[in-house]
KEKE-409255 format. One record per residue: x, y, z of N, C-alpha, C in turn. Coordinates in steps of 0.02 Angstrom, whole numbers, padded with zeros to 5 digits, always signed. Example, Ala and Ser with C-alpha at 12.3 -4.5 7.8 and 13.67 -1.06 7.14 Angstrom:
! KEKE-409255
+00660-00284+00390+00615-00225+00390+00660-00165+00390 +00642-00112+00354+00684-00053+00357+00645+00002+00394 
! end
This chain:
! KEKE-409255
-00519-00005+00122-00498-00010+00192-00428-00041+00197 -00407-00080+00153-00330-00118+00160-00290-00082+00154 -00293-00017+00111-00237+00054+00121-00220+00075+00180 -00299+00073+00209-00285+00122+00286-00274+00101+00317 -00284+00000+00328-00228-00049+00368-00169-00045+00371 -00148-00048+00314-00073-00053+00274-00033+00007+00319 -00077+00089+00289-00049+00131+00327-00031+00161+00386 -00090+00123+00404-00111+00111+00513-00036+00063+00532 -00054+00023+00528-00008-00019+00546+00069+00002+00534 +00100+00037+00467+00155+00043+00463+00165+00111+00510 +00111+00157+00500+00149+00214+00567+00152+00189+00632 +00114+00155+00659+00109+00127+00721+00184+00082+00712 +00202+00069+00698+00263+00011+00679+00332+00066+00662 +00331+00111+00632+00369+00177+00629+00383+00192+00687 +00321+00221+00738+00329+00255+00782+00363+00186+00857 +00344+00152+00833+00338+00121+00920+00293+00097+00965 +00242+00148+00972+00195+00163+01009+00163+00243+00978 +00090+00236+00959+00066+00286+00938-00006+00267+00968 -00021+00333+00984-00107+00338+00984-00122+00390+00913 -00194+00356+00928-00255+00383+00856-00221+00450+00845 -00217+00499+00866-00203+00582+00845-00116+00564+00814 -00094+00538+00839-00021+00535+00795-00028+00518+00751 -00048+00460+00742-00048+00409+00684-00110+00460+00619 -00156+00490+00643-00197+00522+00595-00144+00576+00568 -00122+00623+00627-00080+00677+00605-00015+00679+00545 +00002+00615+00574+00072+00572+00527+00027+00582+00443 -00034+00522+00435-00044+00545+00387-00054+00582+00358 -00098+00628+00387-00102+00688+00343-00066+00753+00354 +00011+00733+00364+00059+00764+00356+00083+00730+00269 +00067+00671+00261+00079+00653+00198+00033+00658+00155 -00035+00681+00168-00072+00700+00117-00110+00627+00108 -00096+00572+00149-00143+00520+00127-00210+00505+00118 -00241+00581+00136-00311+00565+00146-00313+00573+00060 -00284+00603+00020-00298+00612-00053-00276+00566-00098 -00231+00538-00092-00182+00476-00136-00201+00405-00097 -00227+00432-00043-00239+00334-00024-00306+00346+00012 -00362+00397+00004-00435+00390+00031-00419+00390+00121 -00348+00396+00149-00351+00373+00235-00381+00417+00252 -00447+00417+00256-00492+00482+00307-00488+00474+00385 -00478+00531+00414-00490+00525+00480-00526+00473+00530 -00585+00458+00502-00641+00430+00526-00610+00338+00516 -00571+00340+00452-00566+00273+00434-00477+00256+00482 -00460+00290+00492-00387+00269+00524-00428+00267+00614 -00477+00292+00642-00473+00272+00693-00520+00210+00704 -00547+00201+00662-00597+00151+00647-00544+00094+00640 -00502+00094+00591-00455+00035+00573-00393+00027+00641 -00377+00081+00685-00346+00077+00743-00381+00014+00773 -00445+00031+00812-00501+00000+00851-00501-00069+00827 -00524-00089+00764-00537-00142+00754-00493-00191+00739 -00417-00178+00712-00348-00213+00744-00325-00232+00774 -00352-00182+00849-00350-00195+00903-00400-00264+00923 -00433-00270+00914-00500-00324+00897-00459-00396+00884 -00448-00355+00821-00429-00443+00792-00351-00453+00811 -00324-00388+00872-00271-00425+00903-00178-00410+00868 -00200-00360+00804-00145-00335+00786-00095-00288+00812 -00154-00269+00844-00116-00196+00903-00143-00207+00962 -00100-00180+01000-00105-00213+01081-00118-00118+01073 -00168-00107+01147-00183-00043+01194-00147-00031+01241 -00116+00009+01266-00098+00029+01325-00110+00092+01340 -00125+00118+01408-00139+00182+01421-00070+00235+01388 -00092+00301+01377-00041+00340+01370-00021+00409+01390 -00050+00386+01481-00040+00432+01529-00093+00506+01528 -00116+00471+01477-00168+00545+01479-00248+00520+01480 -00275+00548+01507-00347+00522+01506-00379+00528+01459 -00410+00450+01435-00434+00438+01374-00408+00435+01302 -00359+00446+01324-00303+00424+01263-00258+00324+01281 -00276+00314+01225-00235+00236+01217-00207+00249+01156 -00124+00221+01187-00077+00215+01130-00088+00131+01094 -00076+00136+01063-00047+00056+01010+00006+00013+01001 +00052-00026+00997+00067-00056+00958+00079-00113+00925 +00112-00128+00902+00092-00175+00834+00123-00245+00888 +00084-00305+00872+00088-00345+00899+00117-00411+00855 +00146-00471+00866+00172-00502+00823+00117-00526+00755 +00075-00538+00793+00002-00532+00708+00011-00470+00672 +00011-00420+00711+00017-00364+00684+00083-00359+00623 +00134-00373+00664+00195-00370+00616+00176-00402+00550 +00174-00469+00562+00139-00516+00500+00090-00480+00450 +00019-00453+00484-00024-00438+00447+00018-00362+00394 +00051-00334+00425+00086-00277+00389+00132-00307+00356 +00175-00323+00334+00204-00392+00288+00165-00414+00238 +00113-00459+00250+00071-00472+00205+00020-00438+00172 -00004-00362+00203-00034-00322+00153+00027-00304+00108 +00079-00254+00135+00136-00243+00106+00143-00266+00039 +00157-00354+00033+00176-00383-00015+00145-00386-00075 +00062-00402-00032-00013-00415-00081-00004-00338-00118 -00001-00281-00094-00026-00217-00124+00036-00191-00172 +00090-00235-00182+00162-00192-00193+00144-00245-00252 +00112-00318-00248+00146-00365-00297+00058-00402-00347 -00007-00360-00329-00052-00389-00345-00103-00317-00378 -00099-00318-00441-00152-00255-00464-00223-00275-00471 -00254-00246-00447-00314-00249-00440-00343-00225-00483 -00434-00205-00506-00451-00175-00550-00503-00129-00516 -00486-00071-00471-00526-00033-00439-00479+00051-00439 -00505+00093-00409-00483+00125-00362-00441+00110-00292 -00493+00053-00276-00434+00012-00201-00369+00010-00235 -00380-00005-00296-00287-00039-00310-00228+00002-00294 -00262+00066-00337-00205+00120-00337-00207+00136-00268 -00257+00148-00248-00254+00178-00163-00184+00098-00123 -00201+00040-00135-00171+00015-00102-00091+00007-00126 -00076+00032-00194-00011+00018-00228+00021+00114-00198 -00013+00157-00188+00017+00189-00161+00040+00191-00092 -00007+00140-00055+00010+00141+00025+00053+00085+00011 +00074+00040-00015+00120-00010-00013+00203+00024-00026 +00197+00087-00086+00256+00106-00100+00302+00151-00050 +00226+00189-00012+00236+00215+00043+00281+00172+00083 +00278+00125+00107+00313+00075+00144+00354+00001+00101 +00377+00044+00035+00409-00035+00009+00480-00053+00052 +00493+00034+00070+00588+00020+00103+00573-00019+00167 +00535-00046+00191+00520-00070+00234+00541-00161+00201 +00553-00159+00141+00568-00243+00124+00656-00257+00086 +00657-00294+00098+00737-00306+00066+00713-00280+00023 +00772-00258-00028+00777-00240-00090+00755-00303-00155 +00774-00373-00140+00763-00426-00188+00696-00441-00182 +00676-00427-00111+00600-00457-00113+00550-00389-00162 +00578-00336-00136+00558-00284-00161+00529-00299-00242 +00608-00297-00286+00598-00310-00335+00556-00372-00387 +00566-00424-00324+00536-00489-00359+00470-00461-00350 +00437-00430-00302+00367-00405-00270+00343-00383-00367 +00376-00311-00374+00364-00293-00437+00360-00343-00488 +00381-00375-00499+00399-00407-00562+00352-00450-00555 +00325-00457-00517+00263-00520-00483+00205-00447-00516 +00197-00399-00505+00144-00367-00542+00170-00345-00612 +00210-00360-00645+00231-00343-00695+00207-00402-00743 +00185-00445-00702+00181-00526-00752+00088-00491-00750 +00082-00491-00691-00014-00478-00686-00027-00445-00739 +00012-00374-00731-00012-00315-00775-00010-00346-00855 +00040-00368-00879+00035-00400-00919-00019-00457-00957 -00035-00478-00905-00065-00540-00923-00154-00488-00932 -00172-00457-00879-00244-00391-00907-00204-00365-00971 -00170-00326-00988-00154-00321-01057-00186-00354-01104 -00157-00406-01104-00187-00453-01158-00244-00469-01141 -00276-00486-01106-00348-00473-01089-00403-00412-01140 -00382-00375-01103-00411-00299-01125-00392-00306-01218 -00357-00308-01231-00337-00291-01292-00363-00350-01353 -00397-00423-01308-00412-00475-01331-00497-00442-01351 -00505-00403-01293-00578-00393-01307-00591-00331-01352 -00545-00279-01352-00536-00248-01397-00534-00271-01488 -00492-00334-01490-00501-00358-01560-00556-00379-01592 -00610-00387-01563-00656-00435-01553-00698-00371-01598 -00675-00307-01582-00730-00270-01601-00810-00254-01553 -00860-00261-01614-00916-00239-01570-00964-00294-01563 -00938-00385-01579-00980-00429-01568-00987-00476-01490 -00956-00426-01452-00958-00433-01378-01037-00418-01363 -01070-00409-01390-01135-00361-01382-01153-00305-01323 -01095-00255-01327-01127-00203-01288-01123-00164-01346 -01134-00101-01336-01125-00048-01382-01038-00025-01414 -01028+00019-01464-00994+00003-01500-00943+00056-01438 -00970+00116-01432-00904+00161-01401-00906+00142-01309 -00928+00097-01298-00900+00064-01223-00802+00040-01234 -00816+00004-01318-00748-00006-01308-00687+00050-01279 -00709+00112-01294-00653+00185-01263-00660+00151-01182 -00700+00123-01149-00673+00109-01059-00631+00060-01075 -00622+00005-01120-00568-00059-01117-00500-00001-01166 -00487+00056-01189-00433+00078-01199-00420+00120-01170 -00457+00155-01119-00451+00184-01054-00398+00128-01007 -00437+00052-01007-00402+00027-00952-00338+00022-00987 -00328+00019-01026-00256-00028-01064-00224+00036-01079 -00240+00080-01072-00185+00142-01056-00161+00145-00988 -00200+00142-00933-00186+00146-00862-00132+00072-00842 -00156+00022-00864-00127-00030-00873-00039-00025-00910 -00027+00011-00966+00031+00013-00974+00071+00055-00949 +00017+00121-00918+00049+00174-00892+00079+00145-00803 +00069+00094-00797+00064+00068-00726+00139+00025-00749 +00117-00010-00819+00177-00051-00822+00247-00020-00844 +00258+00034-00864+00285+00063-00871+00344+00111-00808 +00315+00132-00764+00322+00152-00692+00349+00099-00669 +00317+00038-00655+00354-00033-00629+00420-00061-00641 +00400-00055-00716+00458-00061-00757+00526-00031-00720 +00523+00047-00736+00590+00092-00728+00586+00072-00630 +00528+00078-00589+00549+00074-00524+00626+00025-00516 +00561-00040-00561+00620-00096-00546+00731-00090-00551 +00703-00061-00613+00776-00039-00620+00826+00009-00591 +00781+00067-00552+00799+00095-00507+00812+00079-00440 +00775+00020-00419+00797-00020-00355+00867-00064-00377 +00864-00081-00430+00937-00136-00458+00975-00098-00459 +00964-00037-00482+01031+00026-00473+01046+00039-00423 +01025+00025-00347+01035+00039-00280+00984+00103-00259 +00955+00115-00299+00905+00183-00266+00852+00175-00231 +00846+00217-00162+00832+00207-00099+00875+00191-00043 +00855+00175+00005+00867+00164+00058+00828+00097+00100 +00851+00050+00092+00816-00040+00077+00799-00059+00161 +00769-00102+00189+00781-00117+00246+00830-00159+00249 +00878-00204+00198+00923-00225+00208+00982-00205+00191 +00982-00147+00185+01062-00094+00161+01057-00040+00251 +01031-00016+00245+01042-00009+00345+00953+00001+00381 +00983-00003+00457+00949-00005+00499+00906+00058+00497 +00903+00137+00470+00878+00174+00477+00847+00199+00392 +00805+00132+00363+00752+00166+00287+00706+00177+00327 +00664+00193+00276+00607+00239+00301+00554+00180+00334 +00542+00176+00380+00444+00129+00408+00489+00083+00442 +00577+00091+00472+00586+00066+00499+00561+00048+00559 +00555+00002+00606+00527-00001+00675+00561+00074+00731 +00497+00095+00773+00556+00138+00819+00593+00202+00786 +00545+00214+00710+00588+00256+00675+00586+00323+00711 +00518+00351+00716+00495+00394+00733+00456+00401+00804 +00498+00438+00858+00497+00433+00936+00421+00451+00956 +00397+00441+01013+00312+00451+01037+00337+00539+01047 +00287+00581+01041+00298+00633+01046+00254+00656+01132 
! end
């Protein structure tokens, strides 16, 4: 569910003011229902209940039975702080990747330094499961499970370097200036107001 926050919140914050059918449509103009699980059902669900806890303000939007959104100063915050958590904290699920793709989705949304320090903050994590995984790997088969479970701990420690690896070059590609930063101009991508109410 923190993907489809992450992603709720940054189109609503894109747009301005969005109701549920934009904000669904937006995504799956990007295909998020497949790379980040945002199903239909779960972006209006996560609209609603934001609204709840006060991240997004309602307002009518001239049409009956339609309420637009937007992001409210919690709101701003709470998108910030998924942002950071999902760009700079690996997890050991499916959520992770779902949430490290909705974070990248919206990294130009952060200075470029925070950006990078963000990475390098999962570059120490990833690292540190590395050695983990690979600790239990040495160990052999007196962990007492069975002997070929160990192939899931070199499963992970492939995904694990294949992750650190990607991080790696991102990083250096943001130091090279590539992208479009929220602090190099006013118009990167998940800027506020980016994208007009239709």
């Amino acid at each position: 569910m923190s993907a489809t926050r992450l992603l709720v919140l940054g189109v609503v914050r894109m747009r301005g003011k969005a109701h549920g059918y934009q904000v669904r449509r937006e995504l799956l103009t990007w295909k998020a229902d497949e790379w980040a699980n945002a199903q239909p059902g779960s972006i209006y669900h996560a609209l609603k209940q934001m609204a709840k806890e006060g991240l997004l303000e309602q307002e009518a939007d001239g049409e009956p039975g339609r309420t637009a959104y937007r992001l409210t100063h919690d709101g701003e915050i709470q998108f910030q702080v998924l942002l950071a958590k999902m760009l700079s904290q690996p997890g050991e699920s499916n959520q992770d990747a779902y949430g490290l793709a909705a974070a990248v989705t919206f990294m130009t949304a952060l200075p470029r330094a925070t950006a990078i320090s963000l990475l390098q903050h999962r570059l120490t994590e990833l690292d540190g499961q590395h050695a983990s995984v690979v600790s239990v790997l040495s160990r052999g088969t007196d962990w007492g499970q069975p002997q070929h479970l160990n192939e899931l701990f070199r499963l992970w420690c492939a995904e694990i370097d294949a992750t650190a690896l990607w991080a790696r070059d991102l990083v250096k590609r943001l130091e090279a200036g590539e992208y479009v930063m929220a602090d190099d101009a006013d118009d990167h991508f998940g800027c506020p107001g980016q994208i007009k109410v239709d």
